[in-house]
C-alpha positions, -999 to +999 in steps of 0.1 A: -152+280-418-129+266-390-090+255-403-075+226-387-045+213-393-045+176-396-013+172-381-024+197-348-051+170-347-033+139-349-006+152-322-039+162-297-049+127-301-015+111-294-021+132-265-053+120-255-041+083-254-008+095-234-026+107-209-054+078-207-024+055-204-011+069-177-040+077-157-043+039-162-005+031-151-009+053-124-040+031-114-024+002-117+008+011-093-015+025-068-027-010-065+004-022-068+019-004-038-018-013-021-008-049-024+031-046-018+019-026+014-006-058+024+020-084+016+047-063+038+026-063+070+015-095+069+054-107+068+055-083+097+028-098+118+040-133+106+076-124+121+057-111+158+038-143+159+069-163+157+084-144+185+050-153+207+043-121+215+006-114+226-020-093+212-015-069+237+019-064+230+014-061+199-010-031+201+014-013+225+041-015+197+016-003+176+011+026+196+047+034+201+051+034+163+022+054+157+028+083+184+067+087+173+073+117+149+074+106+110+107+111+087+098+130+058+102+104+033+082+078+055+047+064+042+019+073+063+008+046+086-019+026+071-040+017+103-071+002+087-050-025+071-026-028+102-055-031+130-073-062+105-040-078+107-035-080+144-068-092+151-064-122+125-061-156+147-023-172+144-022-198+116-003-234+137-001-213+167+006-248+187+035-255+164+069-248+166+093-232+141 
């Protein structure tokens, strides 16, 4: 005969949903920062564009940012999303700002 306290029970359950909540928020602000990251660079690559600088400059800076040393509390380089967004054609590349 197994004893169980009902209120042991109802506090494992409170648990249960705690921790399905967060696994959820945490989810959610992965994306989050996934988006914030995307939004970020494309500003960034908007900002080169409107200084004319070529593709190729582009990919040296690039370069020069990816071989200099990290700071601890600096996000890792995210070079998948970085390389799409210097290959995208310029948007009005004829006019001028």
């Amino acid at each position: 005969m197994k004893l169980t306290n009902p209120k042991i029970e109802k506090q494992k359950a409170e648990i249960g949903k705690t921790k399905a909540k967060i696994a959820e928020f945490q989810a959610k602000l992965r994306e989050q920062e996934k988006v914030l990251r995307n939004l970020e660079d494309l500003e960034i690559v908007a900002m080169f564009r409107n200084e004319r600088l070529s593709d190729e400059h582009l990919a040296t800076l690039k370069e020069d940012v990816k071989d200099r040393p990290k700071k601890p509390h600096e996000p890792p380089a995210d070079t998948e999303v970085s390389s799409n967004l210097i290959k995208e054609e310029p948007q009005n590349a004829n006019t001028e700002n």
